[in-house]
N, C-alpha and C positions, 0 to 999 in steps of 0.2 A: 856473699850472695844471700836473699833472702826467700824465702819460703813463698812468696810470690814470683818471682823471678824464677825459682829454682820449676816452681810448679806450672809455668810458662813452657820452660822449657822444654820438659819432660813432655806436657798437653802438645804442643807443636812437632814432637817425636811421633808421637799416636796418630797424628795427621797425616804428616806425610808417610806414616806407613801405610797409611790407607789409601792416600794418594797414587802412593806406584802400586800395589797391588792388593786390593780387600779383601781378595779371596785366600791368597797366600800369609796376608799380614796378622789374618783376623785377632787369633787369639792375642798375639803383639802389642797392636795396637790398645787392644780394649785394656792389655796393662798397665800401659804406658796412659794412661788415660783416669783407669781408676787410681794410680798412684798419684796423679796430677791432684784430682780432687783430692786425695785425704792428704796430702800434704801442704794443696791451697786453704785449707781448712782446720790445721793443726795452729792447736793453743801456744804451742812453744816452738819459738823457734830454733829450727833443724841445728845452726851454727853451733845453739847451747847441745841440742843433746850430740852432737859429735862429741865438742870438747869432753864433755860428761865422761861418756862410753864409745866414741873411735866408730870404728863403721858397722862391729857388731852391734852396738845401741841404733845405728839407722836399722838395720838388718831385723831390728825386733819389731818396727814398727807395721800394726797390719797393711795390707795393701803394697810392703816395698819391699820384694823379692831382693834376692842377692846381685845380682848386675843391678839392676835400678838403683839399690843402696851403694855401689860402686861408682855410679855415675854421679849420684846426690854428691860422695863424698869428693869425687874431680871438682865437683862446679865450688863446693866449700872452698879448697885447695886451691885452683885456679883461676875461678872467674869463668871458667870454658868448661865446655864438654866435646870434645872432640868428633864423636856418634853423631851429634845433631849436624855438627860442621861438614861433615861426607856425607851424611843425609842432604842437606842445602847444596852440596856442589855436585850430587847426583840428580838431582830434578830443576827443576825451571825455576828460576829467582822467581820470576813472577807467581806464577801458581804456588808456592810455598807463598810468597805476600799476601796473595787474597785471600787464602787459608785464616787470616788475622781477622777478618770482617766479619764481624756475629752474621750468623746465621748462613756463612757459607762455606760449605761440603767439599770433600773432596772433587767426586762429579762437578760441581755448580764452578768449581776454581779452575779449573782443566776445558771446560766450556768457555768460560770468559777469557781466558788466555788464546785456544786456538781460535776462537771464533771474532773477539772485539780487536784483539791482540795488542791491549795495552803494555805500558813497561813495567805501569805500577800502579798503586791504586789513588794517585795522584789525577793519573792520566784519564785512569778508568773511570772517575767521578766525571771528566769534564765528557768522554765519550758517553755516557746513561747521561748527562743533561742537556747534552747537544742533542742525542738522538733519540726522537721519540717512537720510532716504525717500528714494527713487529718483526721484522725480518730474523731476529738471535733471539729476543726474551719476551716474552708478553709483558707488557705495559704494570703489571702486576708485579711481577717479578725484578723487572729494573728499580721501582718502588723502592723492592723491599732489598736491594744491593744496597742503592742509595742511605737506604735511616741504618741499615747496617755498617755504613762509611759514614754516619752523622751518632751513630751511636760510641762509635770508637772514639772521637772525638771530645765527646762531652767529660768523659772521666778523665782527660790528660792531665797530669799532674794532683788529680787527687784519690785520695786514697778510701777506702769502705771505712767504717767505723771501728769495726773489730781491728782493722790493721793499724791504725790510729790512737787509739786507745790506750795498749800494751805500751807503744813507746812514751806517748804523754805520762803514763802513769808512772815510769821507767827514772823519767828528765825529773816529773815532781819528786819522787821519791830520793836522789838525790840531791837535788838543790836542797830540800826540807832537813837533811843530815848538815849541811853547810855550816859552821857556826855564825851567828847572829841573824840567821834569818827567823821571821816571823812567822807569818803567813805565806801561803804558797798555793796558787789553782792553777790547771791549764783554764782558757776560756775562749770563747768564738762559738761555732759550730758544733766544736767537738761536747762542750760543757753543756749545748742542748740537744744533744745525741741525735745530729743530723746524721742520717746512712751517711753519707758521705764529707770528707773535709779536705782542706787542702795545706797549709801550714799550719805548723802546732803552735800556738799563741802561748805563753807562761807567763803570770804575773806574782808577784814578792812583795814583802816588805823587809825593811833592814835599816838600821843603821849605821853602815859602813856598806855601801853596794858596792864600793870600786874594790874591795876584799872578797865580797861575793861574785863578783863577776871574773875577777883572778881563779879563786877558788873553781868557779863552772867551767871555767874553758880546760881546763883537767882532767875532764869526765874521759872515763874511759869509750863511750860509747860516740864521741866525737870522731866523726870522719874529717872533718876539715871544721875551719872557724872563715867563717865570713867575715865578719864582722864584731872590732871589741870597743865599747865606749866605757864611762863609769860608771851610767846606769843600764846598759842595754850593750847584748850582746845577741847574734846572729851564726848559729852554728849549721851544719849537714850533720843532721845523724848517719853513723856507719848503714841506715837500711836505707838511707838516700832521700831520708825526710829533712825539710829544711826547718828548726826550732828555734825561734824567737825569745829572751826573755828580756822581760823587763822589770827594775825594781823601782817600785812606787811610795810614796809616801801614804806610812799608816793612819793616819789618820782620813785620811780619802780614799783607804781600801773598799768601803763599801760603794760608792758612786764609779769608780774605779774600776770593779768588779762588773757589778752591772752596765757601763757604760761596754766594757771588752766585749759581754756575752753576747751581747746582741740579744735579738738581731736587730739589722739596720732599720728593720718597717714597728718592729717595738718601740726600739728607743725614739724615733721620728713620731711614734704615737703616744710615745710616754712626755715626752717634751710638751707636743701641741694640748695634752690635758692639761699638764702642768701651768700652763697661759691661761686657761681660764682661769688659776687660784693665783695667779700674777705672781707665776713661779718661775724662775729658769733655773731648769735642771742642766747641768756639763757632767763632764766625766770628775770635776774634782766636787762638785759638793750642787746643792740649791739652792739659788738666791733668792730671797724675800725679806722683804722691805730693805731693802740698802745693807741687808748683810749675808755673807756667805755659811750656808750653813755644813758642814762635812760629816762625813757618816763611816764608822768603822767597820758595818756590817751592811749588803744590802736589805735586809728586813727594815731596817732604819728608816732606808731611803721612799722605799715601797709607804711604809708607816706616817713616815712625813706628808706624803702625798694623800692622806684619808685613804688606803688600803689596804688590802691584804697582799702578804708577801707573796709574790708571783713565781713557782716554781720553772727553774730555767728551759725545763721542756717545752713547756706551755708559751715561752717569749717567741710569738710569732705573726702578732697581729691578729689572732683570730678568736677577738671576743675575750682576750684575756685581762684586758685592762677595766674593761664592762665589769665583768665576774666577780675581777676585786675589791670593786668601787662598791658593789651589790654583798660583798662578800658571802657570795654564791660560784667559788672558784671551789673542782673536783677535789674530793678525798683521793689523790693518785693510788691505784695502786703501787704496791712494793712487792721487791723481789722475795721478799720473805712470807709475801700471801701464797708464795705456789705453792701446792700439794701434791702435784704429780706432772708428770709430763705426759700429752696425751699420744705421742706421735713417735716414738723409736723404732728403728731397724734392726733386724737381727740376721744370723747368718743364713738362716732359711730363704732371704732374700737376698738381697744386696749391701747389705750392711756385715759389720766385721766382727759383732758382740753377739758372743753365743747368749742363748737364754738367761743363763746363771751369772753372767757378767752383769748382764743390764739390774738384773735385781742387784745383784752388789753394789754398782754403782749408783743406783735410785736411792739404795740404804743410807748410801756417807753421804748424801744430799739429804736425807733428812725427808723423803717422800713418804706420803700415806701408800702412794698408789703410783703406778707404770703401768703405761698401753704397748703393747708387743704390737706392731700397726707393719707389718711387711707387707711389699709390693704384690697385687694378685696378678694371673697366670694372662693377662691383654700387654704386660710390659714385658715384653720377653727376654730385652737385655737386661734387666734389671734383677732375672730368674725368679718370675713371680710365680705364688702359689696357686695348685688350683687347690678344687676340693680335696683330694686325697691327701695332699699335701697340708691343707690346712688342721686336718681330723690327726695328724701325726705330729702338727707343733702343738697342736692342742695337749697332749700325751708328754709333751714335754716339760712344758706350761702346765701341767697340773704335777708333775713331779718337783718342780723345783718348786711350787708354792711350799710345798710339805716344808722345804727348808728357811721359810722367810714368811715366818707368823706372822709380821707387825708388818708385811708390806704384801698389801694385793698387784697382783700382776696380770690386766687385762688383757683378754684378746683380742684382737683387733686388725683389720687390715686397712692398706689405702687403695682403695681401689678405682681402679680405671674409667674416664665420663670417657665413652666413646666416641667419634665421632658424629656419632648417629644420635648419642643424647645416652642411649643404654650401658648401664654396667656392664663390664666385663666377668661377671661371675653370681650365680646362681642366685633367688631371693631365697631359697630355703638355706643355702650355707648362710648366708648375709645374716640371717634370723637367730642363729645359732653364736655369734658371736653377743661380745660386751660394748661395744664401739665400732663404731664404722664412718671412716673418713674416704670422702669419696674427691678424687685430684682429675684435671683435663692436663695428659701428659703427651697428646700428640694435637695432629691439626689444628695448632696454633694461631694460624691466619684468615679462621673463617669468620666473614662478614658478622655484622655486629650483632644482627639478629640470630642470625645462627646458633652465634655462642651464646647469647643469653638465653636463647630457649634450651639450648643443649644442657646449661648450668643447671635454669631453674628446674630440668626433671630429674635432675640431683638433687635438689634443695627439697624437692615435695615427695621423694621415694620414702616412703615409710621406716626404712631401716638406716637412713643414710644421716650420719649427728654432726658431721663436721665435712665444710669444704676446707681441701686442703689448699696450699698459696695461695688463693682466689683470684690474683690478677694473673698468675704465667710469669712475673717480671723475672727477670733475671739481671741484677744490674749492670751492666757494662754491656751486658751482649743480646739480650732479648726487652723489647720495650711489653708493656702491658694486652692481652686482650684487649678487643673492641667488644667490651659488654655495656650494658644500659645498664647502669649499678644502682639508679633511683627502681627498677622491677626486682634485683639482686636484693635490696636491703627490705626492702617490704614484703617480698618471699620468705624471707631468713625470720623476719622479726614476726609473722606470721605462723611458720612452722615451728621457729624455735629450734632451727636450725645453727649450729655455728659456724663464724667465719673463722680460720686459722690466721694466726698472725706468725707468720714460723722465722723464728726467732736465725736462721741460718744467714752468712755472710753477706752473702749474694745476693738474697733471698729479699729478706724485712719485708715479707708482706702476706697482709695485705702493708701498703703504704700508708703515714700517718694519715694524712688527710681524708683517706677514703676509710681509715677505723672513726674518725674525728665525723664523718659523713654519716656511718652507719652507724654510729652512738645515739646522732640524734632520730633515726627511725625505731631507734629501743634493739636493737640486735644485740646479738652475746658470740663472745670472742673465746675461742680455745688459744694460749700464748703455748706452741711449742717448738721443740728443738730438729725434727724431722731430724736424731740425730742416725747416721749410720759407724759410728766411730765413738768410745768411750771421753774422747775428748771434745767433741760435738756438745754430749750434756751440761757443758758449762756455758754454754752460748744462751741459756734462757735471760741474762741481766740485758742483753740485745732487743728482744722479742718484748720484753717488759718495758722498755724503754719505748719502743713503738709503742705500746701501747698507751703509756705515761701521755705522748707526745697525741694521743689521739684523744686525749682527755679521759680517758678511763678508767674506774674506779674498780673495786675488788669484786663491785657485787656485777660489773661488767664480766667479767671472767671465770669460766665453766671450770677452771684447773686452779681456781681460790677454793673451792666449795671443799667440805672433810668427802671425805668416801661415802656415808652415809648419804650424803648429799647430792653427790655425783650420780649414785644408783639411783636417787630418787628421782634426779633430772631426764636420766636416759631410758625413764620408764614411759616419760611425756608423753 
């Protein structure tokens, strides 16, 4: 079972405790809930550290009490958890199903059951599209069931990036051990660090595939084989991803490569240029004048064409084939520009890393600097601070700097856009701090102008440096605000304000397109981790790849600059 599934699980336990009773469940549920998120969110998957260290290694994990790690270790073991199973046959199939539909509550699942009385949420789509009247939900409301039963949908069968990733890099790394193999990429989606993908594509070279392909289907990490040819083979990974490879001939690796990456509206745009120099390009090479030309590398193929070679985030149809042709294609940023991360949690809030961990962990990252940025005292399940509380991490914060000379440790909070527009927390504490990220963590579904005037007196509050997520997305389960992002980016690019790109699973936002949107009104992007977990901090190559994909460059990014730098920006 996998770290998703397991963390499914667990999330669907905290529900229905809250279902049969919230008052009684409380504490309960919110366990079952925070352990969902740190283990939907963990770098390693759970199977390995069992094997590792047995249920004591779950057990050490923050966030998983001793039953929860008990239970982790049943679903490892059997595929089941028993608890969820007499949870499910004590309450209504249906209301535990609607439970599954972003954005609906306990209350909200218990109301559509006694009141529409579907069987399921098959049924319950055709009853909110048949029926428009007000008599059960305002028209508002049924709305928002409906893109919550159209949101669920759109992710079936594929998987976030982070979760995609680990196992592609898993397949390459041993296919590349195989003897006689060449070359080795995953490619599609995944090779332009689309948030989301759906199969893992892998492409080879070799001369002998029908011994490589013998050799793969061996892997230990195969749950079943699909499909076995000489060149091409079709496996299930044991996490229930479906991987593809194929071995191709090296000498057409580079049209090969770029042909797989995609994307489809690239290569259809790379093709139609290529006609005007009375070219055709394929995936084995480019023809001109009556001969086939073949390319070992994509830089080649790009070069052939009079341009510059087209970094694979960037293949998307937008203005990327212009840029090359001009070669006035971006200096990307890279992972190795970041200096600090501007957004972590610690245990004064919600997060599970005391003070002195996150500087240790900033250290073996190689950071100038870390922002201590915990939730203020408007999120209250979150245990945010107020002032009294903030003057005591502060106290803390300057005792553990004494022990970590070579790394500044910011304070900083994210504090709360209310619904009203107003922070949740004083402007003389606000004044007092190093940074100040300011998030909209409730009232989610107000009208469009609403929210953008609510943002922009965030964006122009004198002490406020960073909006955090900017859109609200959540992927799979909350779609974006309705903001007017052409007033968002000329706000930002005016006050010099930043927008966060927050590098977390779910999260990747703001989204490419609208960093790639706000690049060209001159805005500047903080890339961070909103980590609350030590293993969160590794998720910045994520955040960075958004950004990559939104075309931006180092001098785009407030968490490139040294320290020196940083202070002198947040004096603005």
């Amino acid at each position: 079972m996998t770290n998703k599934e397991i963390a499914h699980n667990l999330a669907q336990i905290g529900k229905i405790l809250e279902l049969k009773d919230p008052q009684k469940n409380r504490f309960r549920y919110l366990a079952y809930e925070r352990a969902a998120q740190t283990v939907g969110n963990l770098t390693e998957e759970l199977k390995y550290v069992y094997d590792r260290g047995g249920l004591k290694a779950l057990g050490e994990i923050e966030g998983v009490g001793e039953s929860i790690a008990a239970s982790i270790e049943e679903m490892l073991k059997t595929g089941k958890l028993q608890y969820l199973e007499q949870l499910k046959r004590e309450n209504p199939a249906n209301e535990v199903e609607f439970l599954s539909i972003p954005g609906v509550g306990p209350k909200m699942a218990v109301k559509i059951a006694q009141e529409l009385k579907p069987k399921n949420i098959k049924e319950l789509k055709k009853i909110l599209e048949k029926d428009r009247s007000e008599t059960v939900f305002k028209e508002k409301t049924k709305q928002n069931i409906l893109q919550g039963i159209e949101i669920m949908g759109k992710l079936t069968g594929r998987l976030l990036i982070t979760e995609a990733l680990p196992i592609a890099e898993e397949v390459v790394s041993f296919v590349k051990n195989i003897k006689g193999i060449g070359k080795c990429d995953y490619v599609g989606s995944l090779r332009r660090f689309k948030e989301t993908v759906g199969d893992i594509d892998i492409v080879a070279t070799s001369t002998n595939s029908k011994a490589v392909i013998e050799e793969f289907i061996k892997a230990p990490f195969i749950d079943h084989i699909m499909t076995q040819g000489e060149t091409k083979s079709t496996i299930i990974h044991w996490q229930g991803v479906q991987v593809d490879l194929e071995i191709v001939p090296e000498a057409e690796y580079g049209s090969l490569l770029q042909h797989f990456t995609g994307s489809k509206e690239h290569n259809v745009a790379l093709r139609t240029f290529a006609q005007t120099q009375a070219k055709s390009v394929s995936e084995h090479g480019i023809k001109y004048k009556n001969k086939l030309h073949t390319f070992t590398t994509e830089k080649q193929v790009y070069e052939f064409l009079g341009m510059d070679f087209i970094p694979t985030e960037l293949r998307e149809d937008r203005g990327e084939i212009q840029a090359a042709l001009a070669h006035k294609l971006p200096r990307l940023v890279e992972l190795t520009d970041i200096k600090g991360d501007l957004h972590v949690h610690s245990t004064w809030s919600d997060g599970f890393m005391k003070i002195e961990e996150i500087a240790q962990n900033a250290q073996k990252l190689g950071y100038e600097y870390i922002v201590v940025s915990d939730h203020t005292v408007g999120l209250g399940i979150a245990g945010g601070l107020d002032e009294k509380d903030l003057e005591k991490r502060q106290e803390e914060i300057d005792s553990v700097q004494k022990k970590y000379p070579n790394l500044k440790i910011l304070s900083s909070v994210e504090v709360n856009i209310k619904a009203n527009g107003d922070l949740d927390i004083k402007d003389e504490m606000l004044e007092k701090l190093d940074i100040v990220t300011a998030s909209v963590h409730t009232s989610f579904r107000q009208d469009k102008e609403t929210m953008t005037k609510r943002i922009l007196g965030a964006i122009n509050h004198p002490h406020v440096d960073i909006i955090g997520h900017p859109s609200g997305r959540i992927i799979g389960e909350r779609e974006s605000y309705k903001v007017d992002w052409s007033q968002i980016f000329e706000s930002c690019a005016k006050t010099g304000t930043a927008l966060e790109i927050s590098s977390f699973p779910n999260r990747l936002d703001l989204a490419d397109y609208l960093v790639q949107e706000a690049n060209i009104y001159g805005c500047k992007f903080a890339i961070n981790t909103d980590s609350h977990h030590e293993n969160h901090l590794d998720l910045m190559r994520f955040g960075v790849a958004v950004a990559r994909r939104g075309w931006c460059e180092k001098s785009d990014i407030i968490n490139t600059k040294n320290l020196h730098e940083l202070e002198a920006w947040l004096k603005r």
